[in-house]
C-alpha positions as CSV (number, residue, x, y, z in Angstrom):
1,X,-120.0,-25.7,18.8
2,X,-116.4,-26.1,17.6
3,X,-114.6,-29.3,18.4
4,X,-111.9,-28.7,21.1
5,X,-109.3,-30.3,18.5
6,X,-109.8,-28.1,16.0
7,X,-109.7,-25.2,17.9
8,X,-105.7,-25.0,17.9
9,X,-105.1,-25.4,14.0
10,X,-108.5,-22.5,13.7
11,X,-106.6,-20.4,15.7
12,X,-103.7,-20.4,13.7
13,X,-105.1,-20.4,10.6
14,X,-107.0,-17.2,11.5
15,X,-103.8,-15.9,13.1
16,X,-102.0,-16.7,9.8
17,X,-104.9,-15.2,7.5
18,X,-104.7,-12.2,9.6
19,X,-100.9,-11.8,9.0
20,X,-101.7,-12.4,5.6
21,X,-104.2,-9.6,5.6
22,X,-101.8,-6.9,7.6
23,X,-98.3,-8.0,5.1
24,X,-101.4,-7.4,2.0
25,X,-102.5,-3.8,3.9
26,X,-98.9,-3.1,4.1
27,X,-97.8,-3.9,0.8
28,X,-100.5,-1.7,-0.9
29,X,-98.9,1.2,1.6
30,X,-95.5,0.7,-0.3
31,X,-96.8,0.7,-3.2
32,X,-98.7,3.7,-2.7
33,X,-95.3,5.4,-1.1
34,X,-93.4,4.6,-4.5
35,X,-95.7,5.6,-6.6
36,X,-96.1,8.9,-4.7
37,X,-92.4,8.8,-5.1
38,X,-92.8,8.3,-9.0
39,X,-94.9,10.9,-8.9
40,X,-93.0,13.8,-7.1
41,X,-89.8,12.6,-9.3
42,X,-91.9,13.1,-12.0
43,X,-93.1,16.5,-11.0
44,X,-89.6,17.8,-10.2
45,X,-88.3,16.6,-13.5
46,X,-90.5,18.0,-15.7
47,X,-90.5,21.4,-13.5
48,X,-86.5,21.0,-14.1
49,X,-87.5,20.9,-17.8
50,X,-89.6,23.5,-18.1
51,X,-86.7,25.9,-16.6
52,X,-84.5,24.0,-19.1
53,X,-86.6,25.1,-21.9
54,X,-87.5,28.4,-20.5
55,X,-83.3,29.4,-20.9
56,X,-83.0,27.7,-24.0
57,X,-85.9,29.9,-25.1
58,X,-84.4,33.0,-23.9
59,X,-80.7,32.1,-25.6
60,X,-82.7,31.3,-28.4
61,X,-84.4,34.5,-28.6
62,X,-81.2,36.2,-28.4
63,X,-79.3,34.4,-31.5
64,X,-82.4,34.8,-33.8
65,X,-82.2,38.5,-32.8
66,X,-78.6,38.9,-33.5
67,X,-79.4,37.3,-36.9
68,X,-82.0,39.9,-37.5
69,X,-79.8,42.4,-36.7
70,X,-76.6,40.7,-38.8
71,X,-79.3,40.7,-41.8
72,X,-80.7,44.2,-41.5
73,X,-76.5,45.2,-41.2
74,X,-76.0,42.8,-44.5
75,X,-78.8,44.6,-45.9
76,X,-77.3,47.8,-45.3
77,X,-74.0,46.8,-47.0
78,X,-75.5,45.8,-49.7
79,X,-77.7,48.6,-50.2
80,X,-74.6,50.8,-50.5
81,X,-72.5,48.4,-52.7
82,X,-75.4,49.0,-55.3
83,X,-74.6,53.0,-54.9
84,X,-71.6,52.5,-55.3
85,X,-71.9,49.7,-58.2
86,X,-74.5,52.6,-59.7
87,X,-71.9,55.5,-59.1
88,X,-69.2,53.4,-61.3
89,X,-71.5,52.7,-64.0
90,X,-71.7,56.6,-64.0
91,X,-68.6,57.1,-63.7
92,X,-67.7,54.7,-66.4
93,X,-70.4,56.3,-68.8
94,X,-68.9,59.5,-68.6
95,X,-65.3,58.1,-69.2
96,X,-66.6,56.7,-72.4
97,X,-68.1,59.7,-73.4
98,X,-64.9,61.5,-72.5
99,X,-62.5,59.2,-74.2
100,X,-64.6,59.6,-77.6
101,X,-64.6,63.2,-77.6
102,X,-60.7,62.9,-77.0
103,X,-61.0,60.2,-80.4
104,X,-63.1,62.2,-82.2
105,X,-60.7,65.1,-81.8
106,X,-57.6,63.0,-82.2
107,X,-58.8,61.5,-85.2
């Protein structure tokens, strides 16, 4: 059996290992409370982010299909500046010819 003198400081180191015990118990409860924390932050940001990317996908559908649309426009343009560059080569042609039929007749 136990001394009766050390029965007192026994007691209180049991008392104080138990304390020890429930502050460790409680500790690991934070921890898992922030880290659940962390986790849901985490979650809610990157769920922000994917709707971030999701309209920046959609804005950036619509510029590259205004660009397409600009280029087939461009492409239009140019297609008729060459008619018309061909229609004054023509032209021109046939004022040459004219102006040395009007020489040859002159002169």
């Amino acid at each position: 059996m136990i001394p009766d003198y050390w029965v007192g400081p026994l007691t209180a180191v049991a008392i104080f290992l138990a304390g020890q015990i429930i502050l460790f118990f409680a500790f690991l409860w934070r921890q898992s409370l922030m880290v659940r924390s962390i986790q849901e932050s985490m979650t809610n940001s990157a769920k922000s982010f994917e709707k971030f990317c999701e309209s920046n996908q959609s804005a950036l559908q619509v510029i590259h299909d205004r660009i397409n649309a600009d280029r087939k426009r461009l492409d239009r343009h140019a297609d008729r500046l060459d008619e018309h560059g061909r229609q004054i080569s023509h032209i021109n042609g046939v004022l040459g010819v004219h102006n040395r039929r009007q020489e040859q007749t002159i002169g």
